[in-house]
N, C-alpha and C positions, 0 to 999 in steps of 0.2 A: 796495476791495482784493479782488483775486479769490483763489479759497483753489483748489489743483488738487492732489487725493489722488494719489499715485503710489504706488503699493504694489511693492515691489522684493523677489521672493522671496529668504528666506533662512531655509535648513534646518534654522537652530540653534534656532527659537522655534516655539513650540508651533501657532502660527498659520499656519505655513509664509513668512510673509511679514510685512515692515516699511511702516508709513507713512512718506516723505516727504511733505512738502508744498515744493510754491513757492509762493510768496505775488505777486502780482503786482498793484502799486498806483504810489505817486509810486516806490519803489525794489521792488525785486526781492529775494525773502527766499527761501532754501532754507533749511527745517527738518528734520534730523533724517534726513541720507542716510547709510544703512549702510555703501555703498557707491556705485563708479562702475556708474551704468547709464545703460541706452541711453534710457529714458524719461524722465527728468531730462536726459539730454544734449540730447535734442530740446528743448523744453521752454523750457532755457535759451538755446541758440541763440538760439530767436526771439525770446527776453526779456531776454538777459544774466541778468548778476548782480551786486547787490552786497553783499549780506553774506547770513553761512553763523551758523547757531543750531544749537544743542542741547538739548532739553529735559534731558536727562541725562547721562554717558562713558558708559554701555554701549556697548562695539563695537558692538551694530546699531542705534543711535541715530546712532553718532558717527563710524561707521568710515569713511567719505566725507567727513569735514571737510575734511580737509587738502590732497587733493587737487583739491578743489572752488574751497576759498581760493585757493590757489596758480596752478592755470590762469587763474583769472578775476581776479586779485587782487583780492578780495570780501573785504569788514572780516569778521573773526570776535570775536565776543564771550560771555562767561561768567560766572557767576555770579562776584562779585567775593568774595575769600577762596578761590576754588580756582582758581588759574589753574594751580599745578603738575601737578595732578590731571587736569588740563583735557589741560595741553599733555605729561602723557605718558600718555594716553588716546588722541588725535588724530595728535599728533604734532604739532602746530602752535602754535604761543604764542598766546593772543589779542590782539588789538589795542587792545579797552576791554573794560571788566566792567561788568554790571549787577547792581542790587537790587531786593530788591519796591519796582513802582511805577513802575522807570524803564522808560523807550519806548527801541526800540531799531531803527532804520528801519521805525516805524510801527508796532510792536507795542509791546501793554504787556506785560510781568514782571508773573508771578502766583508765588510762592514757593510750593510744593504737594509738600513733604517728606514721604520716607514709603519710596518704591518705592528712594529713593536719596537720599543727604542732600541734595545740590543739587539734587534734580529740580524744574524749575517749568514752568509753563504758557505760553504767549503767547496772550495775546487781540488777536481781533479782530473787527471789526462784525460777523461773520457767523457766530463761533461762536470756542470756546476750543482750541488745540491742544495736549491733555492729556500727550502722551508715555506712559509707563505709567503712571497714575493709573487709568485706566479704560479698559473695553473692554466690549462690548455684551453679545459672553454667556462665561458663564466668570466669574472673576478674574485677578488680578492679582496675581505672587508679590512678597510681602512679607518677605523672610526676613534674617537672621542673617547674616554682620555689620554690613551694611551697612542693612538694610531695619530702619525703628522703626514699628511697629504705630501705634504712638499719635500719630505725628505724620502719618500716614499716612490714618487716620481725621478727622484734623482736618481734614488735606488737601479730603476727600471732602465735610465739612461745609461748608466755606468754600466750593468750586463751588458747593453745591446752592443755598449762599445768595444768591451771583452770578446763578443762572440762566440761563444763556448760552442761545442759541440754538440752540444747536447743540455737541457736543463734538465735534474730531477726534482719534482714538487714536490710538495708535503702530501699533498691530496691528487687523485687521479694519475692518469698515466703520464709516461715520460713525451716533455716537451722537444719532437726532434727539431722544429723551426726557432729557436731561440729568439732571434730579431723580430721576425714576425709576429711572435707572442708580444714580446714587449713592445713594439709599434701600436699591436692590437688591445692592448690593458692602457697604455699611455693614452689613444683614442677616444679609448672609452674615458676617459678622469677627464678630459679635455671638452667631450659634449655634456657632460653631467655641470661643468662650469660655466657651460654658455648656457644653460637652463639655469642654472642659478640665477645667473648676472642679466639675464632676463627678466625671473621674476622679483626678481628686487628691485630693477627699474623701475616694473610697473605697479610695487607698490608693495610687495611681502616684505615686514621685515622682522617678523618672528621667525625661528626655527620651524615652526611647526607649518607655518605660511608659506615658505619658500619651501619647506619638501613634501607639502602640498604641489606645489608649481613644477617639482624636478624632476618627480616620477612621472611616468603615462603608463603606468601599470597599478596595480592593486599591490599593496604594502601593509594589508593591514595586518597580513601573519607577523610581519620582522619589521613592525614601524619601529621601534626603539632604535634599533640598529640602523635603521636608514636616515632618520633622524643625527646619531653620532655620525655618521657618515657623512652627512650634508655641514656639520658642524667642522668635521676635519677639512671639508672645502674650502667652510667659509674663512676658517682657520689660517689657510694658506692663501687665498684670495686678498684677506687682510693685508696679510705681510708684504703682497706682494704691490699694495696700494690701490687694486681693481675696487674695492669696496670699502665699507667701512663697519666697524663691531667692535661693540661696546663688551660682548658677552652675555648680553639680552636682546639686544635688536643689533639690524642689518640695514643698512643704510647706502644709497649708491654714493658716488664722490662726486 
């Protein structure tokens, strides 16, 4: 199976630009198209298509579903338990669902929760196609309501244990250190927590207080976001009994 990156800009993400991938093997897989473009149109021509994936509903994941399915009449398929979600993200119902495990014209299902409840992986011989799980420099926003810290970091554990050969991200280019990447995104969730648990010690226990204390840089472009961010922390820090949150204040134990 041959993996072919297309990257399709789009000016909503911080990267400037979205991965699809086609996948080109016994069938024809488009993963992950924002939208209609002209490099995917080419692409397919000379390959066809038969079935359309999403690692996640984010519109620039998912915003090309529907239209992709429907020219080509290509099976689309979704994690099984959100077809609704699916099909008013898309716009298109899916045709089957899958779960961790199952192969879906030649990919396997990796379940990799975190960036989004349904978000998973597909693997293939030449490397894993992560969606936003990862990305080579930077992070990855984990936030508030929908993003869970904890599941998210598991996420990260389970590839590294995998190994893959190779990762391909939603955004920027292909990850050839796999492990390293995930070591280095795990790192980073892990000092972003001892800033919390700091300042909540010494005495923040608003949202707004503690991601005052979390950052050392300027947030005033993308506070909201850092904000949910700090809240999927505190989220997981809860659970795990480090603090304590009511869902308005933060409290040490």
């Amino acid at each position: 199976m041959h993996v072919h990156r297309l990257p399709v800009a789009y000016p909503n993400v911080p990267t400037g630009s979205v991965n699809a991938y086609l996948l080109v093997g016994d069938s024809t897989v488009l993963v992950d198209p924002p939208e209609r473009h002209d490099d995917i149109d080419d692409l397919v021509a000379d390959h066809g298509l038969d079935c359309v994936l999403a690692t996640h509903h984010h519109p620039d994941h998912a915003g090309g579903v529907a239209r992709y399915a429907r020219e080509y009449d290509a099976t689309v398929a979704c994690r099984a338990g959100r077809e609704e979600q699916f099909a008013d993200a898309t716009g298109v119902r899916p045709d089957r669902t899958y779960r961790e495990g199952s192969t879906v014209a030649g990919v396997r299902v990796l379940d990799t929760p975190g960036h989004a409840p349904e978000h998973v992986a597909f693997s293939t011989p030449s490397g894993l196609l992560a969606g936003d799980l990862a990305i080579d420099e930077g992070s990855v926003a984990v936030a508030t309501p929908e993003g869970d810290m904890r599941a998210y970091c598991s996420s990260l554990r389970r590839v590294w244990a995998r190994a893959p050969a190779r990762i391909y991200p939603g955004h920027g280019p292909v990850i050839e250190e796999p492990r390293a990447t995930c070591e280095r995104l795990l790192a980073h969730r892990r000092t972003r927590e001892r800033r919390i648990l700091a300042v909540v010690t010494d005495g923040a226990y608003t949202l707004d207080a503690v991601t005052d204390g979390a950052y050392d840089k300027d947030i005033s472009a993308v506070r909201a976001l850092a904000v949910a961010t700090v809240e999927a922390h505190v989220e997981k820090l809860a659970v795990e009994g480090r603090i304590r949150w009511d869902g308005e204040r933060v409290r040490p134990v």
